[in-house]
C-alpha positions as CSV (number, residue, x, y, z in Angstrom):
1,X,-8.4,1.4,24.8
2,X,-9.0,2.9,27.8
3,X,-12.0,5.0,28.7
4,X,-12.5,7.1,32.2
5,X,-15.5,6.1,34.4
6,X,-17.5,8.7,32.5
7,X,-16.5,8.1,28.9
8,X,-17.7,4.1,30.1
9,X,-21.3,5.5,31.1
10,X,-21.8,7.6,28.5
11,X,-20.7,4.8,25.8
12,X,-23.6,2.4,28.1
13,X,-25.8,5.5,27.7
14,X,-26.2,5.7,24.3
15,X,-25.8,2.2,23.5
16,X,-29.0,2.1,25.3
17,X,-30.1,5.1,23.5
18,X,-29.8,3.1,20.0
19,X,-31.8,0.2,21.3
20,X,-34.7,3.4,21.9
21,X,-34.4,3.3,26.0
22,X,-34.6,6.2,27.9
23,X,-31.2,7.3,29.6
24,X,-29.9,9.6,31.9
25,X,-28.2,12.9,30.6
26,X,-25.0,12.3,28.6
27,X,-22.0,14.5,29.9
28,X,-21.0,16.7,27.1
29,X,-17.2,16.3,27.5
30,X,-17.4,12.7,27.9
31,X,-19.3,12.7,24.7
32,X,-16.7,14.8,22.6
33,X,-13.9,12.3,24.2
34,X,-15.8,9.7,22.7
35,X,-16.3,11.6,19.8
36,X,-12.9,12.4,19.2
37,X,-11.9,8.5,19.9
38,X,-14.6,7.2,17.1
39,X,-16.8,5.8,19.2
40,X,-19.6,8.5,19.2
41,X,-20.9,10.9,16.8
42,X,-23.3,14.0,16.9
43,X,-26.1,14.7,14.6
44,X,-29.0,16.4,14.1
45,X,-30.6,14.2,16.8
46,X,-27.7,14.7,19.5
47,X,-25.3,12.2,20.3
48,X,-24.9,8.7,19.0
49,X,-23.1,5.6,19.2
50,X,-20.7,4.3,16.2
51,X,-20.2,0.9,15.6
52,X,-16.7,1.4,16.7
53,X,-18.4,2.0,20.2
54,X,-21.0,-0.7,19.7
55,X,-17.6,-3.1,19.6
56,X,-15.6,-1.4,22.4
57,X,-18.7,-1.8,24.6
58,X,-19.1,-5.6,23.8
59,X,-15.2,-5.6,23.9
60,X,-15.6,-3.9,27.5
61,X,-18.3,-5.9,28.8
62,X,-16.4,-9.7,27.4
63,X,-12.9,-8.9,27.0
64,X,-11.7,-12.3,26.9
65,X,-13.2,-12.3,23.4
66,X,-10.1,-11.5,21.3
């Protein structure tokens, strides 16, 4: 899978998010891309990672992994 600059830093965003840092601003359509790929969702508390993202992050960041 392929994600855009933005989509990448927004995945790292809330990834950090879950582990309860603070992050920088999370760009609203990069979210709803993410969203819409399974990677993010949005809930009462804004935007969150999925464990789908979880994996394509640590797919990202080690792709010889497979």
């Amino acid at each position: 899978m392929s994600l855009t600059p933005g989509q990448t830093i927004a995945l790292g965003n809330l990834s950090r998010k879950k582990a309860g840092e603070q992050v920088d601003w999370i760009n609203i359509a990069d979210a709803r891309a993410l969203t819409d790929l399974g990677l993010a969702e949005r809930n009462g508390g804004g935007w969150t990672i999925t464990p789908a993202g979880v994996a394509a992050l640590a797919h990202r960041d080690n792709p010889d992994s497979d």
